[in-house]
MITINU-898397 format. One record per residue: residue in one letter; x, y, z of N, C-alpha, C, O in turn. Coordinates in pm, whole numbers, padded with zeros to 5 digits, always signed. Atoms other than C-alpha are relative to their C-alpha. Layout:
// residues N
aXYZXYZXYZXYZ;...
//
This chain:
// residues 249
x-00076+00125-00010-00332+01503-04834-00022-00082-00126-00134-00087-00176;x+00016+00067+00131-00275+01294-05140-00052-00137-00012+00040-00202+00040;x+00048+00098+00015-00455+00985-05199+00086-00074-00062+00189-00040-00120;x-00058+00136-00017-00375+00633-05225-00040-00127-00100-00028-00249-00082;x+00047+00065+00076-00519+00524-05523+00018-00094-00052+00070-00056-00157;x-00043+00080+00035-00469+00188-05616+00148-00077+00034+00208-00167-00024;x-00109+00063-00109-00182+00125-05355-00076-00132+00039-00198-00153+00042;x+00021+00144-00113-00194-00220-05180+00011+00043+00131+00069+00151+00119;x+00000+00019-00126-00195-00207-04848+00015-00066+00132-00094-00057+00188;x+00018+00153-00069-00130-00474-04587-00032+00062+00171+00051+00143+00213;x-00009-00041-00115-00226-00394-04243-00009-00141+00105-00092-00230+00090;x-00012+00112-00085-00116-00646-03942-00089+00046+00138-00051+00140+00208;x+00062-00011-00124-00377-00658-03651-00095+00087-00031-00117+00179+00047;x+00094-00124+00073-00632-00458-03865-00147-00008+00049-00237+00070+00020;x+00178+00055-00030-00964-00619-03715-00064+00129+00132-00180+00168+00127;x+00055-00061-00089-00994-00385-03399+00113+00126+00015+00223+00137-00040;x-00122-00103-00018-00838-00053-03258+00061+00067-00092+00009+00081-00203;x-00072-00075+00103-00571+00146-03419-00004-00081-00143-00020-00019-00248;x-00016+00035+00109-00543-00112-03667-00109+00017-00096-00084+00055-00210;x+00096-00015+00085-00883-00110-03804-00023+00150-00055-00054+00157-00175;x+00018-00096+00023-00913+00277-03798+00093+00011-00097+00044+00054-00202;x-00108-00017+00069-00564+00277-03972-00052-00089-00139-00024-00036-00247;x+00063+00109+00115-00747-00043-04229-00083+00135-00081-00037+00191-00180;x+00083-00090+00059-01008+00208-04319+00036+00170-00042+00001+00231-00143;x-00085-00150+00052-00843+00555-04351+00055-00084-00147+00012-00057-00259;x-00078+00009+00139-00627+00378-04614-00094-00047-00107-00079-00051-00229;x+00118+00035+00164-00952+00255-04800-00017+00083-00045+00026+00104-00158;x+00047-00165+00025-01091+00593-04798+00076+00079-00072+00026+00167-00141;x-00071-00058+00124-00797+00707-04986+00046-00075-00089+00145-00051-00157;x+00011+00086+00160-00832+00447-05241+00053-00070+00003+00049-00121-00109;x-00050+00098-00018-00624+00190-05114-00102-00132-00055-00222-00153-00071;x+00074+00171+00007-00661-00193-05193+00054-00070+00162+00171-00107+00175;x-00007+00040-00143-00669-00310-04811+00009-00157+00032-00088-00227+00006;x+00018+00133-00048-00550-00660-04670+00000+00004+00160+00096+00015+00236;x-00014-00012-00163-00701-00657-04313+00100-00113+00091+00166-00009+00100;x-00049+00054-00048-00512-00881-04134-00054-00075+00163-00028-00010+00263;x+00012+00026-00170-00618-01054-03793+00089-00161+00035+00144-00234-00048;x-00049+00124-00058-00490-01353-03576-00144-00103+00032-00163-00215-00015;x+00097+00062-00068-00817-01445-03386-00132+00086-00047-00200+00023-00129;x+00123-00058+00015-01111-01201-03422-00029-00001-00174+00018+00076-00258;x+00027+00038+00175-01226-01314-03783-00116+00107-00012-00095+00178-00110;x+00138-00052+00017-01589-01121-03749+00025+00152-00022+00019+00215-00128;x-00081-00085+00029-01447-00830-03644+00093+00074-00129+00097+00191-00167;x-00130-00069+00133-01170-00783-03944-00095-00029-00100-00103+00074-00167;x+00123-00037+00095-01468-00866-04187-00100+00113+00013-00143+00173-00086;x+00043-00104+00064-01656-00614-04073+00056+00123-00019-00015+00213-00063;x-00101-00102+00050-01363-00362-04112+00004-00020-00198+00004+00069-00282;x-00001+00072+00161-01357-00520-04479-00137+00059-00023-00119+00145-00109;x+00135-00025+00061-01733-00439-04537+00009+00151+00030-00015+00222-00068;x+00000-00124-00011-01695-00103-04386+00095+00068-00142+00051+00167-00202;x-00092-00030+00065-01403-00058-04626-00098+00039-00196-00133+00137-00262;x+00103+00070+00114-01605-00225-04946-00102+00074-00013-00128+00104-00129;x+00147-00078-00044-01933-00025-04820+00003+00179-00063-00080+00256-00112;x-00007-00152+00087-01735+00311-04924+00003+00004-00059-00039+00109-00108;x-00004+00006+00175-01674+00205-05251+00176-00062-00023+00223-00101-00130;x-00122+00105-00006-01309+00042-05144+00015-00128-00041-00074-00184-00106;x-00019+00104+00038-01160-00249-05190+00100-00077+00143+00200-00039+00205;x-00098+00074-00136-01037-00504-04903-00029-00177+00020-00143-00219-00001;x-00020+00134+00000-00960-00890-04850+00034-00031+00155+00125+00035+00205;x-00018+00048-00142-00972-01061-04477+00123-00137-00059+00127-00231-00139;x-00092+00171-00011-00654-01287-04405+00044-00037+00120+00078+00051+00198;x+00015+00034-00158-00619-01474-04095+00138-00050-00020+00159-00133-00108;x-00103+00020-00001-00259-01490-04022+00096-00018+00170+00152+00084+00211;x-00110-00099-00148-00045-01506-03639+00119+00086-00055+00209+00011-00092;x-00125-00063+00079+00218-01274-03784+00176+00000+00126+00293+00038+00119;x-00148+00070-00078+00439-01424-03468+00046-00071-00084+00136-00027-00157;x-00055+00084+00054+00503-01680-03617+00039-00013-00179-00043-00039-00267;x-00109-00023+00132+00759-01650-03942-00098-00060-00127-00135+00016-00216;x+00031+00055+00084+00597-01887-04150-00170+00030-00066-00208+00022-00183;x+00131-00047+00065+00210-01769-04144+00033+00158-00035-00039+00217-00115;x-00005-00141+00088+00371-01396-04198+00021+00004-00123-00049+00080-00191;x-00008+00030+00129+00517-01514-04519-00172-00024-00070-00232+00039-00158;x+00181+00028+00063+00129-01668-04581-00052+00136+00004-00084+00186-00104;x+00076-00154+00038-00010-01318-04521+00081+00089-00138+00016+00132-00233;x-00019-00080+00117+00214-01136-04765-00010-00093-00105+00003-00037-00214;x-00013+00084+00151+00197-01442-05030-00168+00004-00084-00209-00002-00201;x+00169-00017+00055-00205-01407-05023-00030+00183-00059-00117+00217-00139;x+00049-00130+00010-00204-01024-05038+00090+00000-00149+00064+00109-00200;x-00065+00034+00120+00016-01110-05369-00054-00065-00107-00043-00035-00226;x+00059+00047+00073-00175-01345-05482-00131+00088-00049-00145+00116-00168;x+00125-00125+00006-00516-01094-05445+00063+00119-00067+00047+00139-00188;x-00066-00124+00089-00335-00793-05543+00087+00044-00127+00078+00133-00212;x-00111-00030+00098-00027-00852-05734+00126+00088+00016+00211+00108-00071;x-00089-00037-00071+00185-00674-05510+00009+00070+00109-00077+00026+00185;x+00014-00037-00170+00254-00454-05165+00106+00130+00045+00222+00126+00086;x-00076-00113+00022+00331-00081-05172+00013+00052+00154+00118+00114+00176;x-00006+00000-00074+00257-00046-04826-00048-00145+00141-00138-00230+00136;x-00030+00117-00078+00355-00277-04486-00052+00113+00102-00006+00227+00105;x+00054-00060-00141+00140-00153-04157+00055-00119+00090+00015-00235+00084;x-00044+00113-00119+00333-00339-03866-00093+00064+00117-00056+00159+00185;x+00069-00078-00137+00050-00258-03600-00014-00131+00123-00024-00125+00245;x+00047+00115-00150-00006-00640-03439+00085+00024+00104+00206+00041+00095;x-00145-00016-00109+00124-00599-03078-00151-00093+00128-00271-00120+00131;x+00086-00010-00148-00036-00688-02753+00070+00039+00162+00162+00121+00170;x-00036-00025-00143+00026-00677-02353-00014-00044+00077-00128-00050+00123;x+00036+00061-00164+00092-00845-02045+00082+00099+00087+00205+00109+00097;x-00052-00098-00115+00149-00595-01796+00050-00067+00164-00038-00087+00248;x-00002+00038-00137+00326-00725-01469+00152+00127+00023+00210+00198-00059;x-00176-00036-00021+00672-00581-01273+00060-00103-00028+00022-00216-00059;x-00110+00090+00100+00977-00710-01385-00024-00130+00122-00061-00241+00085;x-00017+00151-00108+00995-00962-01019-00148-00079-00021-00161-00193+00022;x+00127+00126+00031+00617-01101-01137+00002-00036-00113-00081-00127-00124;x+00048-00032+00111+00646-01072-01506+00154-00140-00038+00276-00140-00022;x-00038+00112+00022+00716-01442-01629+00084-00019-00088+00092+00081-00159;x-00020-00037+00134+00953-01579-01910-00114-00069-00078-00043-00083-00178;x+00148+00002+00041+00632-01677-02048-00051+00111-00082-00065+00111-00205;x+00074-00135+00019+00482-01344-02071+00132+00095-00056+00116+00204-00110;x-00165-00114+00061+00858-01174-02172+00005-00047-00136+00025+00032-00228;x+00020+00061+00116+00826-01408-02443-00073+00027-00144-00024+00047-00255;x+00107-00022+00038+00465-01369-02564+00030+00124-00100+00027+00138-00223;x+00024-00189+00054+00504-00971-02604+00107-00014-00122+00093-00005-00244;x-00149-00061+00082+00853-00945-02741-00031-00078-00188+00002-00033-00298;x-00008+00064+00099+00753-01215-02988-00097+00032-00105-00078+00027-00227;x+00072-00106+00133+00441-01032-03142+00020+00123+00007+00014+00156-00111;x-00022-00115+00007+00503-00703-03084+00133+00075-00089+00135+00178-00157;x-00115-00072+00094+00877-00674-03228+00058-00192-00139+00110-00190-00251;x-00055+00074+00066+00958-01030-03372-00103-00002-00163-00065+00001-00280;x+00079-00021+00179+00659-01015-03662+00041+00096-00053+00058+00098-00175;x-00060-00168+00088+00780-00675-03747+00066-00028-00116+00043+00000-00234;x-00122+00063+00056+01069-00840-03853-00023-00134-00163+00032-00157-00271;x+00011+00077+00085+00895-01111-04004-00103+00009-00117-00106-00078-00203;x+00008-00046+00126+00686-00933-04248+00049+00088-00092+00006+00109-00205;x-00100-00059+00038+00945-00727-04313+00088-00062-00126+00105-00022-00241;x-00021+00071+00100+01110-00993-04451-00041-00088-00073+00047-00150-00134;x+00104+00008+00118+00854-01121-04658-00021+00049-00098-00027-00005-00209;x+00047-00041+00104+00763-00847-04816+00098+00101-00097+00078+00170-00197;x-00137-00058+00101+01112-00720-04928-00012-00027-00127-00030+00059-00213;x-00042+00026+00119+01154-00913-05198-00095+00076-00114-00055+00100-00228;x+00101-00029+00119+00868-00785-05398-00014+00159+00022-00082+00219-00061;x+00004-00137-00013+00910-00415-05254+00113+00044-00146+00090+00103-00252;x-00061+00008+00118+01244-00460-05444+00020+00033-00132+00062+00133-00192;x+00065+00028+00129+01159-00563-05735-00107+00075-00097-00125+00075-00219;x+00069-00138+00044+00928-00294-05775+00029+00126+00014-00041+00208-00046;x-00093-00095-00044+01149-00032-05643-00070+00122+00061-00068+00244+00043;x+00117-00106-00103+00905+00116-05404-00005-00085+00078+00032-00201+00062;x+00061+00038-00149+00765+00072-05026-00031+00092+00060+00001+00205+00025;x+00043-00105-00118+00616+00244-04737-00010-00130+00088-00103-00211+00082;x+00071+00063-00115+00678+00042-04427-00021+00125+00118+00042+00230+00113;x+00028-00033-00107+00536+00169-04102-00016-00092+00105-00090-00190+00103;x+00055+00089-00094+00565+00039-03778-00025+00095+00105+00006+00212+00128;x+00109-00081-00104+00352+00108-03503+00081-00022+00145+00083-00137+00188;x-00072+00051-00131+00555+00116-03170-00087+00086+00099-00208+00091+00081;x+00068-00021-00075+00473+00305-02868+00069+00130+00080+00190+00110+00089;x-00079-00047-00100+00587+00596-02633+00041-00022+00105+00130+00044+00160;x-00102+00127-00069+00649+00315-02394+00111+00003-00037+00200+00041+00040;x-00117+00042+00060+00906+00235-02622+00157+00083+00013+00276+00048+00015;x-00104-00147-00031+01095+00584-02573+00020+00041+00158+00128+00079+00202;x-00004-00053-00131+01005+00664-02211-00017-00088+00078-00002-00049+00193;x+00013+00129-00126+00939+00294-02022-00157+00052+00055-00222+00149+00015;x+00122+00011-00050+00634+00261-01841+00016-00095+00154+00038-00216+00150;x+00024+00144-00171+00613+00082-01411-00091-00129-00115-00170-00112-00209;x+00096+00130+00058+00486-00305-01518+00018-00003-00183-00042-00101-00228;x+00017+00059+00130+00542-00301-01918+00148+00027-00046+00192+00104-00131;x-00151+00014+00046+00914-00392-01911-00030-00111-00137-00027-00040-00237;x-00004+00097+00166+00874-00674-02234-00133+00081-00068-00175+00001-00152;x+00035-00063+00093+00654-00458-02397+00085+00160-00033+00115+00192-00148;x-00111-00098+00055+00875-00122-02374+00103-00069-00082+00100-00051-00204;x-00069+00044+00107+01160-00331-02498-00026-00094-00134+00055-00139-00215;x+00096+00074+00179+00947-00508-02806-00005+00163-00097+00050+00193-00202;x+00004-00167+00053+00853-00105-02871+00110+00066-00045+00118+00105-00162;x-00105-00046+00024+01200+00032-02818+00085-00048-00120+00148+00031-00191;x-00089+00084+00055+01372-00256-03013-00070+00051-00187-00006+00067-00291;x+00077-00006+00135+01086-00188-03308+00084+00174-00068+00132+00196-00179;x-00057-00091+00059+01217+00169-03319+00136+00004-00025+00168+00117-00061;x-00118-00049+00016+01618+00101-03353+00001-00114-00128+00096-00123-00206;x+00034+00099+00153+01474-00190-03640+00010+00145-00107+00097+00214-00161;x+00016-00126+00066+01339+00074-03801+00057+00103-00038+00006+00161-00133;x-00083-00114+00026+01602+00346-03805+00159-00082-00076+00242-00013-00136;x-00113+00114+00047+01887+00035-03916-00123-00043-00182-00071-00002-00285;x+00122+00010+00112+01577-00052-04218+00015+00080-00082+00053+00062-00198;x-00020-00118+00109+01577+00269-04342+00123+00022-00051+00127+00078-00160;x-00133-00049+00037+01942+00307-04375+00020-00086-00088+00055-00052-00201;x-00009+00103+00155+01952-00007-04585-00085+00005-00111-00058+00004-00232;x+00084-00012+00159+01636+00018-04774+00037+00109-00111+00032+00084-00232;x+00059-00103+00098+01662+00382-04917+00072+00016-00142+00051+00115-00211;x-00087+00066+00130+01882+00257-05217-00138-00033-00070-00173+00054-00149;x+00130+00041+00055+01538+00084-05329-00141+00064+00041-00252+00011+00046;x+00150-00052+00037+01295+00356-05294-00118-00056+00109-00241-00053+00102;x+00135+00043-00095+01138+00203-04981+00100+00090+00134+00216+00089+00175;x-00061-00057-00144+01132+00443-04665-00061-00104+00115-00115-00214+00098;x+00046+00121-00131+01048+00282-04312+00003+00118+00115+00095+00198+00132;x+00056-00105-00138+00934+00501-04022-00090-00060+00110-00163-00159+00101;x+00096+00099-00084+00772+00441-03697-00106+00117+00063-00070+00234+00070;x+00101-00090-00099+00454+00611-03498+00019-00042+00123+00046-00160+00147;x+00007+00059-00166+00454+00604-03113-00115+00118+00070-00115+00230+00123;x+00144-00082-00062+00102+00692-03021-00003-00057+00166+00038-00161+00217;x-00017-00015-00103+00037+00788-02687-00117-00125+00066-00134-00238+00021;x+00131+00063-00056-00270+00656-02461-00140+00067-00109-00184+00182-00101;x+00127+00067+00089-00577+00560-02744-00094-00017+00069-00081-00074+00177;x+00117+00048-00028-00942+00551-02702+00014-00118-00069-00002-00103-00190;x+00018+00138+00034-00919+00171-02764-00077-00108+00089-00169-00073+00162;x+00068+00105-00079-01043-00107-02600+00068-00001+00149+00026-00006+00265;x-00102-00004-00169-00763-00099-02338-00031+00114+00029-00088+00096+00137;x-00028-00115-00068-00771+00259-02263-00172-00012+00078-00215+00056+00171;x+00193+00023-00012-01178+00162-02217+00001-00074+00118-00065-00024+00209;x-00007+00068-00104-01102-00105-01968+00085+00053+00150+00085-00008+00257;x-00087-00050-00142-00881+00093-01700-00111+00043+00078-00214+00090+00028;x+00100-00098-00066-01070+00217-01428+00023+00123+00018+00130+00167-00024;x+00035-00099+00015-01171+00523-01360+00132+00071+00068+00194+00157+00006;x-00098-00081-00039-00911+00642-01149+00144+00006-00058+00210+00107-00079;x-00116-00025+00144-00602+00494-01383-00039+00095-00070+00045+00184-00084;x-00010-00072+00100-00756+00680-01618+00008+00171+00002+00044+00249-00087;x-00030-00118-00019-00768+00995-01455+00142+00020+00004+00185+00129-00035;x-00103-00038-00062-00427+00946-01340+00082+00031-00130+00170+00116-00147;x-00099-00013+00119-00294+00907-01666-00004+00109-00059+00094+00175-00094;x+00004-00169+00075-00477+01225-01823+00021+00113+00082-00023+00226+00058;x+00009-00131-00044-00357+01419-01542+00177+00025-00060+00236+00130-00035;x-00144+00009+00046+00023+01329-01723-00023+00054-00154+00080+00043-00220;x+00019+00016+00130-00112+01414-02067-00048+00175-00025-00164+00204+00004;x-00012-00096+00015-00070+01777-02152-00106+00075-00058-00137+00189-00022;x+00139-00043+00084-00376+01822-02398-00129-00052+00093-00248-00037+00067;x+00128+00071-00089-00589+01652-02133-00053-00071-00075-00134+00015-00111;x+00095+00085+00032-00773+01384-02315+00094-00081-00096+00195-00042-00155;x-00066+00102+00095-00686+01057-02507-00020+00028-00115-00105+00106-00157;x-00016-00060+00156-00592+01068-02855-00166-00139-00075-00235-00230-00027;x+00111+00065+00088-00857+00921-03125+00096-00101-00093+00215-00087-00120;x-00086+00080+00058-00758+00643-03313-00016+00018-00168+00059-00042-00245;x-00021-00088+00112-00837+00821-03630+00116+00112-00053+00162+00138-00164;x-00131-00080+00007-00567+01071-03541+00113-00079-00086+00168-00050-00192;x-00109+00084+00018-00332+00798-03561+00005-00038-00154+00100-00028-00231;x-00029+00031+00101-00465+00669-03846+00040+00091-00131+00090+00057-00239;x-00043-00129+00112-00418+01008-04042+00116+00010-00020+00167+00029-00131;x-00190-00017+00014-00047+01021-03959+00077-00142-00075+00190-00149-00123;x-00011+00162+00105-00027+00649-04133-00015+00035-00112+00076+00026-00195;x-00015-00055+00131-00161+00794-04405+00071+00093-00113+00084+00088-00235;x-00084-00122+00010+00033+01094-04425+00126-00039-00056+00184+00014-00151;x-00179+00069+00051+00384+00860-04443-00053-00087-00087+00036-00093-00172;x-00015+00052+00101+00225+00618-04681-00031+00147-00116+00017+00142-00230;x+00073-00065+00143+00077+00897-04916+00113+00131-00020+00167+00160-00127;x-00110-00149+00025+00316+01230-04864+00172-00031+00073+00253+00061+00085;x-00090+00021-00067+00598+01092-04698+00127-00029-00051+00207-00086+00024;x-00070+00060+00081+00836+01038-04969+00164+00040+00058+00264-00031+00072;x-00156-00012-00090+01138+01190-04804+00034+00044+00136+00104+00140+00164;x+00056+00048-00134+01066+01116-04465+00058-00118+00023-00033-00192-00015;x-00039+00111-00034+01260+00806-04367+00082-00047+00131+00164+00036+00172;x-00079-00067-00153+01412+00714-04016-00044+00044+00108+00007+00057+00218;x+00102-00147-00157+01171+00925-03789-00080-00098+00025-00098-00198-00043;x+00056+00002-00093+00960+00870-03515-00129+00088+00012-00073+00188+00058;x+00168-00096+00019+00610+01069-03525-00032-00065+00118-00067-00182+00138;x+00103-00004-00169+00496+01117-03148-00146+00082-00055-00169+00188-00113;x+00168-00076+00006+00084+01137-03143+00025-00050+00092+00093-00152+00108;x-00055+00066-00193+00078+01126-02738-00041+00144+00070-00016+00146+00191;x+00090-00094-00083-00101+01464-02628+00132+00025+00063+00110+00005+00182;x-00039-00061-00032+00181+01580-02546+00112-00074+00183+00199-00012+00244;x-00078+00086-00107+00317+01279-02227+00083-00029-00033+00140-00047+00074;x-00164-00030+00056+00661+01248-02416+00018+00082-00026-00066+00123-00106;x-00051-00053+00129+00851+01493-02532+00131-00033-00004+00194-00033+00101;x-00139+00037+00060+01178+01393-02705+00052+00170+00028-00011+00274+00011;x-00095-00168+00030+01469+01707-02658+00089-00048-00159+00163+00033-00215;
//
């Protein structure tokens, strides 16, 4: 796999989970890393020291990337630190799980608004300067929710779903300027959530999961790497890591 030498990097939601594993893979291949968090500051520093510790390079920026105006602040600092932004990791998302008759507009809100509306809004941020340099690698991180629904995560399937028909409309405009755009839809993650189900969710789920066991969040982050570093004519697609609980015909 080809390294990443002196790429920028921006990763959204980089402090814990996929994002951090995905933060650090891209150090490791020589990236310049901007972790990104909302709330967990300690956390996304020590993703940054881990990064720094290999002999990388990485900058903590505390950003909500809901909201339009601090996404602009995250890509204007990773500009200011770097000098520019060869790759865009859209990973911030979260989850309120209810059915659709409990599931508030509140909580329909919440999801849809970090999960697919930041997408959007570092997206357009960091155009202009992709541009202008006539390169990019975005990635966004959606979900196999997003493709197959899930009981209880109706506003997060459609935040997911919506991220992948962004994404396939993205690419068709960017690839004039040398920037592709692709999405991952990783399955069920050893993460923090997959950590908190009990025991019997969790059986139930790996008895749906073809390889039997949850994916690593290293996996994930390899296939991140893969589309920023080898991915050059690759644009448009969907990359299922998911053990095998989707399959697309």
């Amino acid at each position: 796999m080809a390294d990443l030498q002196g790429a920028v990097v921006v990763v959204t939601g980089g402090s814990r989970g996929l994002g951090a594993a995905i933060a650090q893979e891209m150090g490791s291949a020589g990236a310049k890393v901007v972790v990104n968090y909302s709330s967990s500051k300690e956390p996304a520093e020590e993703v940054a020291k881990n990064i720094s510790g290999s002999g990388g390079e990485a900058v903590v920026v505390q950003a909500d990337v809901s909201e339009a105006d601090q996404a602009q602040k995250l890509i204007d600092e990773a500009i200011e630190n770097f000098g520019r932004i060869d790759v865009l990791v859209n990973n911030a998302g979260i989850n309120v799980d209810r059915s659709i008759k409990k599931l508030s507009i509140e909580d329909w809100d919440k999801v849809v608004q970090v999960d697919l509306n930041s997408c959007w809004y570092t997206v357009h941020a960091a155009l202009p300067h992709m541009i202008e340099q006539e390169y990019g690698r975005i990635i966004n991180m959606s979900s196999f929710v997003g493709e197959a629904g899930n009981f209880g995560q109706a506003n997060y399937s459609a935040a997911k779903a919506g991220m992948l028909g962004f994404t396939k409309t993205a690419a068709r405009e960017l690839a004039r300027y040398n920037i592709t755009v692709n999405a991952i839809c990783p399955g069920f993650i050893e993460t923090e959530m997959v950590a908190s189900m009990p025991d019997k969710a969790k059986d139930s789920v790996l008895s749906q999961v073809p390889l039997g066991r949850f994916g690593k969040p290293e996996e994930v982050a390899r296939a991140v790497r893969y589309l920023a570093a080898d991915g050059d004519y690759i644009t448009g697609s969907t990359l299922d890591i998911n053990g095998g609980i989707y399959m697309r015909t």
